[in-house]
C-alpha positions as CSV (number, residue, x, y, z in Angstrom):
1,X,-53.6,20.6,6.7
2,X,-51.2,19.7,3.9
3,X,-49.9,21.3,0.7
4,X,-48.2,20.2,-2.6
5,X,-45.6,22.2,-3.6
6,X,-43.7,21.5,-6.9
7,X,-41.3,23.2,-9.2
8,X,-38.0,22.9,-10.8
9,X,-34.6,24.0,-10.0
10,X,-32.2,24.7,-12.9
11,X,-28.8,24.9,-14.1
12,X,-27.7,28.2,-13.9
13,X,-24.1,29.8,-14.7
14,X,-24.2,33.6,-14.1
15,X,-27.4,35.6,-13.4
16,X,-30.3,34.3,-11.4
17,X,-32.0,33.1,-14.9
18,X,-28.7,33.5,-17.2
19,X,-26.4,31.0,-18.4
20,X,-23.2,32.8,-19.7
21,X,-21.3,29.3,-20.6
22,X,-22.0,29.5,-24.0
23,X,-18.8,28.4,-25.4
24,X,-16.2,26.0,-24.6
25,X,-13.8,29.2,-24.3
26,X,-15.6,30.5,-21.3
27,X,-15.7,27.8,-19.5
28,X,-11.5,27.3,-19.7
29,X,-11.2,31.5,-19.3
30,X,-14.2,33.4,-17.8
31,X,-13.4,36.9,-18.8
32,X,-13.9,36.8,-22.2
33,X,-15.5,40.1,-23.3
34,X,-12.7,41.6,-23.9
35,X,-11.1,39.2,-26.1
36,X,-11.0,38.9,-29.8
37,X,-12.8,35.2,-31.1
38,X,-15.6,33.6,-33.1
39,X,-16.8,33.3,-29.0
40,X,-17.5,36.6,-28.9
41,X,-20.7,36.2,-30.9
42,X,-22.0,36.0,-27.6
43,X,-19.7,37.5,-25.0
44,X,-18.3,40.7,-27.7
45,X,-20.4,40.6,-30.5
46,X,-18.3,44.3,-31.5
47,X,-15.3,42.8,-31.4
48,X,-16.3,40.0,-33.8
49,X,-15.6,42.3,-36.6
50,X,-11.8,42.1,-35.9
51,X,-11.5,38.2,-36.9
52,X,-9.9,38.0,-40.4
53,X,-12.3,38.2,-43.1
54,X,-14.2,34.8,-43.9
55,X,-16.8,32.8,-42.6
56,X,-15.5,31.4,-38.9
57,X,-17.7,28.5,-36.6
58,X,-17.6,27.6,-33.3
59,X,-19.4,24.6,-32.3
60,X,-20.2,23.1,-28.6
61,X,-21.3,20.2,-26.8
62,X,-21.3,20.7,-22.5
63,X,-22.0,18.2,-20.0
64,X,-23.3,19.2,-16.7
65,X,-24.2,17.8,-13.5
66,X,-25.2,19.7,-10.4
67,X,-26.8,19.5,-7.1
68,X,-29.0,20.9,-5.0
69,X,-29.0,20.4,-1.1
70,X,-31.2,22.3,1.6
71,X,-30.7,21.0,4.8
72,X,-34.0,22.0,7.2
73,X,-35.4,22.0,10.5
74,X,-38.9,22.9,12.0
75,X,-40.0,23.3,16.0
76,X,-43.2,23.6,17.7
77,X,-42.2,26.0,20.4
78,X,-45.4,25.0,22.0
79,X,-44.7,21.1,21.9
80,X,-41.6,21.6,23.6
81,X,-40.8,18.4,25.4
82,X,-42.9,16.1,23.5
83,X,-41.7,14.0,20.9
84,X,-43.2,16.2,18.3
85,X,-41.0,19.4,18.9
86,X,-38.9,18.5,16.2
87,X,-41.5,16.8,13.6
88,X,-38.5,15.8,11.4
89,X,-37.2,13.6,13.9
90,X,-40.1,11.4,13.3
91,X,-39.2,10.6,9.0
92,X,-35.1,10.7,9.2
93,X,-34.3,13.5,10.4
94,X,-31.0,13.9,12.8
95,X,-30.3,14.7,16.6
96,X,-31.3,18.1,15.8
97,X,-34.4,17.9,13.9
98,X,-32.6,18.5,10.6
99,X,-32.9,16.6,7.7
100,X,-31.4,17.0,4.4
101,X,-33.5,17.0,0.7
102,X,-31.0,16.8,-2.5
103,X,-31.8,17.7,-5.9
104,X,-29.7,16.5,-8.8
105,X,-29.9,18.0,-12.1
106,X,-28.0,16.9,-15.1
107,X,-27.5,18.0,-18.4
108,X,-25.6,15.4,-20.7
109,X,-25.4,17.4,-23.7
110,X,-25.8,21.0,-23.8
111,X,-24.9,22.0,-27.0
112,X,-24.5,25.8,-28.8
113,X,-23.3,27.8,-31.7
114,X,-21.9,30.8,-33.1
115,X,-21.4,31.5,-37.1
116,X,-20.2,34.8,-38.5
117,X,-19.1,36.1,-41.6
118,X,-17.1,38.6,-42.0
119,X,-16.8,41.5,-44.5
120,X,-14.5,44.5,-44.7
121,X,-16.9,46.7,-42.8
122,X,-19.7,44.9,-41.7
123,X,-20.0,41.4,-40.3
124,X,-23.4,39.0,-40.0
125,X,-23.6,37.0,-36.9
126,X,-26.1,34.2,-35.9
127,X,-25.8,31.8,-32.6
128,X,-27.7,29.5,-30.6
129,X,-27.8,28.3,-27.1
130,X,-29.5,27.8,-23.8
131,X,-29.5,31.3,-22.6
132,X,-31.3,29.7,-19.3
133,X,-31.7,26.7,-17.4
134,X,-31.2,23.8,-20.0
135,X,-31.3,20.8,-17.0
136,X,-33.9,18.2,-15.3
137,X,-33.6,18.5,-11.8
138,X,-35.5,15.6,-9.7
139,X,-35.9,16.0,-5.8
140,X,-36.8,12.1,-5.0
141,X,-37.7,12.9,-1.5
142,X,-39.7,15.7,-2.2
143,X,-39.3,19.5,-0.4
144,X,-39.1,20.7,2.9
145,X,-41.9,23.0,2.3
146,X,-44.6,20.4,1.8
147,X,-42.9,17.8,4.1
148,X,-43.5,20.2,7.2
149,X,-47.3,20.4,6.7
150,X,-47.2,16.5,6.5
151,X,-44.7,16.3,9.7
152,X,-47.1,17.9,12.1
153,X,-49.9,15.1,11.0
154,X,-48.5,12.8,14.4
155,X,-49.0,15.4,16.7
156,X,-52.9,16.4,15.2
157,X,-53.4,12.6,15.5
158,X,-52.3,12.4,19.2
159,X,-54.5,15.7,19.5
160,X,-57.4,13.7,18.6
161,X,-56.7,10.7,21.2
162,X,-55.0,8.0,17.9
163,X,-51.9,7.8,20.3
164,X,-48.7,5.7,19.3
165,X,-45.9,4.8,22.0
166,X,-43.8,5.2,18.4
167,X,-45.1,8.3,16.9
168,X,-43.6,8.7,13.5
169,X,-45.0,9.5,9.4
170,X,-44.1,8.6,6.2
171,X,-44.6,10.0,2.6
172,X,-43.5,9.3,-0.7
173,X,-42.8,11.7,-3.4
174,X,-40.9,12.7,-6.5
175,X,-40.4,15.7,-8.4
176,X,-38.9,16.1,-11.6
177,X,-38.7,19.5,-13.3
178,X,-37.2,21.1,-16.4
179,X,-36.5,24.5,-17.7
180,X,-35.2,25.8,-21.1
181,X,-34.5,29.2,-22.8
182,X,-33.8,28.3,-25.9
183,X,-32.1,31.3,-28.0
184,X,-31.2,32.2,-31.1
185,X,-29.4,35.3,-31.7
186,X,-28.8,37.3,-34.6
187,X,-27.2,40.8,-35.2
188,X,-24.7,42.9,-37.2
189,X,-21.2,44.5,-36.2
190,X,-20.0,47.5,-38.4
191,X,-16.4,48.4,-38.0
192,X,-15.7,51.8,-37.9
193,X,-12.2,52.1,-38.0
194,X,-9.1,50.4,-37.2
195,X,-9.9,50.8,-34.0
196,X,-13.5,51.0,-33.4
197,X,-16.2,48.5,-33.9
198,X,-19.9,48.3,-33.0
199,X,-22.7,46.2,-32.7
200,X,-26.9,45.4,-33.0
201,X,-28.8,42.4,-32.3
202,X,-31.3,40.9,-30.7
203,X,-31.7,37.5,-28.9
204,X,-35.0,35.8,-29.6
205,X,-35.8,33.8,-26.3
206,X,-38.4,30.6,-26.1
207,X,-38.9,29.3,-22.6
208,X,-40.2,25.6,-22.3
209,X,-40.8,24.5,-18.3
210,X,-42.2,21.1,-17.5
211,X,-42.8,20.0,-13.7
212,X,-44.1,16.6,-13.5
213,X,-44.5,15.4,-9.5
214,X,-46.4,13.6,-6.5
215,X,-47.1,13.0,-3.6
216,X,-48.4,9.8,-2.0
217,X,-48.8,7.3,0.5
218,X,-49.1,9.4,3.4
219,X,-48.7,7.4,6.5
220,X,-48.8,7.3,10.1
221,X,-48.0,5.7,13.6
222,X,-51.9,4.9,15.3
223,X,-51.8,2.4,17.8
224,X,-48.4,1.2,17.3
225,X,-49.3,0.4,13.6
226,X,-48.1,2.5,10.4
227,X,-50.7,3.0,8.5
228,X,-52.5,4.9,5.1
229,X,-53.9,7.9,6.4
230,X,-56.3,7.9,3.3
231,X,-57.2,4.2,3.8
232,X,-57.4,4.4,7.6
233,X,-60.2,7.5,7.4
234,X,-61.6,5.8,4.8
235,X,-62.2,2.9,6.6
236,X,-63.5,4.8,9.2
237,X,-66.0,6.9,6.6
238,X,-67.3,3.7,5.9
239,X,-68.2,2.2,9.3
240,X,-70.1,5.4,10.2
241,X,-72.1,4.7,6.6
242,X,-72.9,2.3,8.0
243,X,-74.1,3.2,11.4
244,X,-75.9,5.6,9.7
245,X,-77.6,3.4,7.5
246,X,-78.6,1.0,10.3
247,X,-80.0,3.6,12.6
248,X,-81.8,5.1,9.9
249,X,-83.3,1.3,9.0
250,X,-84.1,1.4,12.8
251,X,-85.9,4.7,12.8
252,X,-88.0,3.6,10.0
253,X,-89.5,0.1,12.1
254,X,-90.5,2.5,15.2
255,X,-94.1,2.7,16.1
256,X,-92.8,4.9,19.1
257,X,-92.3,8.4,18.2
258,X,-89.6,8.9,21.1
259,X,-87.6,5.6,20.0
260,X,-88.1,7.2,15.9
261,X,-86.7,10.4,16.9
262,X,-83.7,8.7,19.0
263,X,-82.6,6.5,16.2
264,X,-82.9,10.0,13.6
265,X,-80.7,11.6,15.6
266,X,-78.1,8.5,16.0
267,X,-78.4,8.7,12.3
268,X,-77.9,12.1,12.0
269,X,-74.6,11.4,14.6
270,X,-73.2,9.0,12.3
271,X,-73.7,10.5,8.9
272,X,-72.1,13.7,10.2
273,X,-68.7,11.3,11.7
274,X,-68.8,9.8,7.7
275,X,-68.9,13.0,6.5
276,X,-65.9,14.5,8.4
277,X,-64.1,11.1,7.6
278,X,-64.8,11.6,4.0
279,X,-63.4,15.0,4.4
280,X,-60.1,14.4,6.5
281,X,-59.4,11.5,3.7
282,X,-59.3,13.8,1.1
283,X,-56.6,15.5,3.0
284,X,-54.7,12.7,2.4
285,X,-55.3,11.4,-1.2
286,X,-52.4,10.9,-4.1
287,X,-51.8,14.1,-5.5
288,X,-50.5,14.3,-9.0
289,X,-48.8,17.5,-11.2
290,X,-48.1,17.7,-15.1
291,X,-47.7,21.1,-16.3
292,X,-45.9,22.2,-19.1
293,X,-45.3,26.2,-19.6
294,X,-44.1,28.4,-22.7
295,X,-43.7,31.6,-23.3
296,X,-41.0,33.7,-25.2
297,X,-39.6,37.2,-26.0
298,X,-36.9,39.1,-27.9
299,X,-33.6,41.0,-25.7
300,X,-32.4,43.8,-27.9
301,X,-28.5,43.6,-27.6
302,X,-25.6,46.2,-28.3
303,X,-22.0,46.2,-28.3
304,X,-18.8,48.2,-28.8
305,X,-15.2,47.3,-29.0
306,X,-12.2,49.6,-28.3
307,X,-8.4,48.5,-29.5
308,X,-5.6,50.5,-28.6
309,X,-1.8,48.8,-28.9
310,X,-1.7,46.3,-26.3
311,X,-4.8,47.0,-24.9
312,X,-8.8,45.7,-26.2
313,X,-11.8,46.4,-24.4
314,X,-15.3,45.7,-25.1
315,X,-18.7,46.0,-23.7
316,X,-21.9,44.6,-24.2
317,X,-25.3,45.6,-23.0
318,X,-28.7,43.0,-22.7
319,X,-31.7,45.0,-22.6
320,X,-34.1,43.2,-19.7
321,X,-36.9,41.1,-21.4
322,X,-40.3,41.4,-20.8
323,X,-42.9,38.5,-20.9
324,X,-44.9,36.2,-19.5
325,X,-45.0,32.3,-19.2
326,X,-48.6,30.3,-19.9
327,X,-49.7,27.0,-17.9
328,X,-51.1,24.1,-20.6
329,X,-51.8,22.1,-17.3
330,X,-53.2,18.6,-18.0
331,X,-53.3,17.0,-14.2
332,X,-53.0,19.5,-11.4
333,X,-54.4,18.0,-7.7
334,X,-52.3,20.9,-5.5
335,X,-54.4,24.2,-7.2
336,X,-51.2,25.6,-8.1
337,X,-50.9,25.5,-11.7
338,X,-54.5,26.4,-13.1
339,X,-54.7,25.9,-16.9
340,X,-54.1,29.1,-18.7
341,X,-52.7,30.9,-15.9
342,X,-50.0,33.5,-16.7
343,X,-47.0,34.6,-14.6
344,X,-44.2,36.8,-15.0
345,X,-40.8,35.6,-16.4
346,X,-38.8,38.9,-17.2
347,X,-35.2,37.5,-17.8
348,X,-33.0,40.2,-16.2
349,X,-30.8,42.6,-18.0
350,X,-27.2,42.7,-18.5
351,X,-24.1,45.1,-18.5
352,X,-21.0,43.3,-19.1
353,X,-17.5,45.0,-19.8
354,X,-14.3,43.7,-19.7
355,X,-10.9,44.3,-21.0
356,X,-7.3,41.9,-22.4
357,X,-4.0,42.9,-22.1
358,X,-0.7,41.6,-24.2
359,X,1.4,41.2,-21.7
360,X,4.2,39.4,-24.0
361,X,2.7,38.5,-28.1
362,X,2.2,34.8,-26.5
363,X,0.6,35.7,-23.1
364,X,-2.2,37.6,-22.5
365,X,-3.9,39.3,-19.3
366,X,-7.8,39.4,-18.9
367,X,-10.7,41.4,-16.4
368,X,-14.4,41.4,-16.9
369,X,-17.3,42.9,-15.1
370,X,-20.9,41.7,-15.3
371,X,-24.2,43.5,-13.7
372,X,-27.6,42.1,-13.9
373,X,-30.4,44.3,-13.4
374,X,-32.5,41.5,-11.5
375,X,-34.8,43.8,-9.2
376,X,-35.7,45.1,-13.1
377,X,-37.3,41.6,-14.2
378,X,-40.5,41.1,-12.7
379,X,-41.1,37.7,-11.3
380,X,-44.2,35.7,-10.1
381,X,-45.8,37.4,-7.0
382,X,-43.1,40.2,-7.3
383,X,-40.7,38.3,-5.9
384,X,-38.1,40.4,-7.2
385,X,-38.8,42.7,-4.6
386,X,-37.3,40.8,-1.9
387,X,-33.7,40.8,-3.2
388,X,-31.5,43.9,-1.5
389,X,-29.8,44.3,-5.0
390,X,-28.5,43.1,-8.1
391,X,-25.6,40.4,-8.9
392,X,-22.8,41.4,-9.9
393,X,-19.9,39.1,-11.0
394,X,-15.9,39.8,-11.2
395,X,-14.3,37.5,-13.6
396,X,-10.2,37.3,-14.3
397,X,-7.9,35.0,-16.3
398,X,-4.6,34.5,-18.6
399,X,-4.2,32.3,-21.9
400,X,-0.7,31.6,-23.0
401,X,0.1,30.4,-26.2
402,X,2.5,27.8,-25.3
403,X,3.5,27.0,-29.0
404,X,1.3,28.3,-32.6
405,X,-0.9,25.6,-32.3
406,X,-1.3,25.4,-28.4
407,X,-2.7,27.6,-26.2
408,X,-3.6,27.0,-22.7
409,X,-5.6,29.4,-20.2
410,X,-7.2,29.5,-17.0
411,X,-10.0,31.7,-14.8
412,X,-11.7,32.3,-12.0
413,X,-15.3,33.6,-11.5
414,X,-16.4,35.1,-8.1
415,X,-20.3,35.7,-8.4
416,X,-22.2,37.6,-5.5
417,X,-25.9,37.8,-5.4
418,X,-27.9,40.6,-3.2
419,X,-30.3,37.8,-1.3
420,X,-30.5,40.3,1.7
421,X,-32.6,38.2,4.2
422,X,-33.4,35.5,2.6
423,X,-36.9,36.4,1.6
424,X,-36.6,35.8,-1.6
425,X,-35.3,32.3,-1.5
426,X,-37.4,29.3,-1.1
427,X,-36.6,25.2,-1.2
428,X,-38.0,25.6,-4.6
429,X,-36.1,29.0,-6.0
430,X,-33.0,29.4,-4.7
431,X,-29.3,30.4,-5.3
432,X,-26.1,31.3,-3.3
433,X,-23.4,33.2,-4.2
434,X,-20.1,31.4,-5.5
435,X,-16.4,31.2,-6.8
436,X,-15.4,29.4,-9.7
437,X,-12.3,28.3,-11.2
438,X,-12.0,27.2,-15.0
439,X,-9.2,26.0,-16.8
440,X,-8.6,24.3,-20.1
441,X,-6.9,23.8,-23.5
442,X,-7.0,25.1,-27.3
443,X,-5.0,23.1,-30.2
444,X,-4.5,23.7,-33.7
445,X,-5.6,20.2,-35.3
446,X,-5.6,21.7,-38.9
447,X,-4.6,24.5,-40.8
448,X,-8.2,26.1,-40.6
449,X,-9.4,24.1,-37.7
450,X,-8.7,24.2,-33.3
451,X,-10.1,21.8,-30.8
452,X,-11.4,23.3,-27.4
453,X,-10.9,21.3,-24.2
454,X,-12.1,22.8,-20.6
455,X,-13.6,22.1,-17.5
456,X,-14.7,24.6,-14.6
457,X,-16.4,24.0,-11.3
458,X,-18.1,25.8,-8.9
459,X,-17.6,26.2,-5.0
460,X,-21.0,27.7,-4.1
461,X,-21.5,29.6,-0.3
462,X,-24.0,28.2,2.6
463,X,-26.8,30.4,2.4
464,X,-28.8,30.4,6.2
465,X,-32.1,31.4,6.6
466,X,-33.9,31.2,9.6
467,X,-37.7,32.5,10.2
468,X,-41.0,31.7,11.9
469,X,-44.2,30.6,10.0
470,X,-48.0,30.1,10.9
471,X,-49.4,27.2,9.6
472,X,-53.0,26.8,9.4
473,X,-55.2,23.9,8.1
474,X,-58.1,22.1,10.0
475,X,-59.1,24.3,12.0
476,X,-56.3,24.7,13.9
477,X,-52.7,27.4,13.7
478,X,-49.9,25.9,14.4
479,X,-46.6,28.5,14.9
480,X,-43.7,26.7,14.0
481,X,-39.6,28.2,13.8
482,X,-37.9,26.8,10.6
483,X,-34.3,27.0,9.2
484,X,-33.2,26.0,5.8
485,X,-29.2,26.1,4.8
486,X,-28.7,26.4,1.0
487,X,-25.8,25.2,-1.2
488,X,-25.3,24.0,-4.5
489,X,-22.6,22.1,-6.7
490,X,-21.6,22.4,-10.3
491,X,-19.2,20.7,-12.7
492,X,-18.7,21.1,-16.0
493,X,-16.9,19.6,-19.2
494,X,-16.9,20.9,-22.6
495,X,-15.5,20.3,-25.9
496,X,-15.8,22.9,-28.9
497,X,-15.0,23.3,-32.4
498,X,-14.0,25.8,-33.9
499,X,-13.7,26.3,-37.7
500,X,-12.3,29.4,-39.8
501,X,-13.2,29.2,-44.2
């Protein structure tokens, strides 16, 4: 009758498990892999080789908060014109049967690096970030997947004559999840010429999920009283014990064989009500989740950089990365997350090009292209299937270098994912595509030393997905018509430091 149904959501800024805000320069001018900067360590590793010689550090701290909001509906076509046609309405849902779950997820300091140092020819770079997730994300009144199994309880109650002139349900729940990709990156540029530069690396990944969750206290409207659905059929277990136990007392003081075998059979009545009681309870008990996964793998990276007068353009290619993720489960009442289990965690690959262009020796003009090769990464149960292509993201923006030692600069991001139906989203997966807009500030505060100021948000699309679902539990199928309307929020702030020896 009921399922559990945790997981985490995460803090994601480009592909469906990439986060390209590595630095503090993105996130004040998207379209960065064309541009020349100790940044590039990540966004043009080629181009790297083009900073003056010397060691050169870039450090960065990000905060980030986001939000997660799926507003959902389910009908029993068949219940029309009953109060439990719209189960939602019962537990706070609207006029229309919709009711809204929110997820926040923050991230108060997100911190990264990039280090090179750089020779005539060749050039050694090392950095470190969260190339995924990197939040905790806590849903305090749970999911609308698990919510609808419970919000169909009323109307199995009034089913089996516990009527209510008030039917309504209640449940408590929290879930609190967290995902991080922790990598470090490390690879070598070689510049060819003048003109020319290219680049090897690799990206080692480590991916550390915890979801930690329950759900409890499921109650119920019977007989104008809201009650524990565990302790109510509990209760009731007990009284048929106990019928069973005095019928079976009876049965044993008979002389009559006829009166022995009525009593039996009472007994056998009432032991067979306490057993189905015993069962239906357990329908109903707390259920608890602590599960921690790990898993990792290694992206092979390479890179080239092109000047020519005005113009620089580089390129950067992210091989897809194959691996797996392991349960170390230590409570787990929903079956979900056996101990041991593995599951498929491929991060997707990436080809990312973009170009700058001097426009005046103070301004500067910048495009960037990025393609993930999602449908490439295999995910649990395949679900990479459902997607009807891969993201792409445009990216644009200008820095002007208002004096020597200030430069401001501004972008905008618009990122469009290929969800096709909506298959492939869930209350527990999901993503929509988006614009963003960055803008933000660098300034000389030493002879060797600049201060990064930015901030960027993101305006993310209303994703609606409409479809029809059997549920099944008790005996009994249910055929219900759901809706869920996806959207997100993101704002970010970010202040780097960059140092050149």
């Amino acid at each position: 009758m009921l399922l559990f149904s945790l997981t985490a959501v995460t803090a994601h800024a480009g592909g469906l498990l990439t986060n390209t805000n590595q630095n503090i320069s993105f996130n004040r001018n998207f379209a960065r892999e064309g541009t020349i900067g100790i940044d590039g360590v990540y966004s043009n590793p080629a181009g790297v080789s083009f900073l003056t010689k010397g060691f050169h550090l870039s450090l960065n701290v990000q905060n980030v908060y986001q939000t997660r909001d799926i507003t959902s509906s389910i009908t029993v076509p068949t219940l029309q014109g009953t109060p439990f046609y719209q189960p939602f309405k019962l537990n706070g849902g609207d006029d229309n049967g919709e009711k809204c779950f929110r997820g926040k997820a923050s991230v108060p300091v997100l911190p990264s690096f990039q280090a090179a140092m750089v020779y005539d020819k060749w050039t050694l770079q090392a950095g470190f970030a969260l190339a995924g997730g990197g939040g905790k994300a806590i849903f305090n009144n749970g999911l609308p997947s698990f919510e609808r199994q419970i919000s169909l309880v009323p109307a199995i109650l009034y089913g089996q004559g516990l009527t209510s002139q008030t039917p309504s349900y209640s449940v408590r729940s929290n879930i609190k999840g967290q995902q991080y990709d922790f990598g470090l990156q490390l690879g070598v540029s070689y510049k060819v010429n003048d003109h020319l530069a290219v680049y090897g690396g690799a990206r080692f990944n480590y991916i550390y999920n915890k979801y930690v969750g329950n759900i409890t206290d499921i109650s119920a409207n019977i007989n104008g009283e809201n009650v524990n659905l565990h302790d109510y059929f509990d209760t009731q277990a007990q009284t048929y014990d106990r019928m069973a136990f005095y019928y079976r007392m009876r049965a044993s003081e008979m002389t009559d064989e006829a009166a022995k075998a009525k009593y039996q059979a009472a007994a056998q009545q009432a032991q067979a009500g306490a057993d189905k009681m015993n069962q239906t309870k357990e329908l109903f008990a707390d259920k608890y989740l602590d599960c921690t996964q790990n898993g990792w793998g290694i992206t092979p990276i390479i890179g080239i950089d092109y000047k020519a007068g005005r113009w620089n353009i580089g390129a950067r290619y992210e091989f897809t990365t194959k691996f797996n993720i392991e349960n170390d489960t230590k409570v787990d009442n929903t079956g979900l997350f056996a101990d041991g289990v593995n599951t498929h965690n491929d991060l997707p690959g990436l080809l990312a090009v973009g170009t700058q262009y001097e426009i005046l020796k103070n301004l500067r003009a910048m495009v960037a292209w990025h393609y993930y090769f999602d449908k490439d990464a295999r995910m649990d149960h395949d679900k990479q299937k459902a997607l009807s292509g891969n993201t792409q993201e445009y990216l644009a923006g200008m820095e002007w270098d208002v004096t020597k030692g200030i430069t401001l600069s501004a972008g905008g991001q618009r990122t469009h994912y290929g969800l096709g139906d909506g298959t492939y989203l869930s209350d527990m997966s999901f993503v929509t595509s988006s614009y963003s807009i960055g803008f933000g500030a660098k300034v000389k505060i030493a002879k060797n030393m600049s201060l990064n100021v930015a901030y960027f948000w993101t305006d993310y699309e209303k994703f609606h997905k409409e479809y029809d679902q059997t549920i099944t539990g008790a005996g009994q199928s249910v055929e219900t018509h759901n809706t869920d309307v996806f959207t997100r929020s993101n704002k970010v702030f970010g202040v780097g430091l960059d140092i050149d020896l």
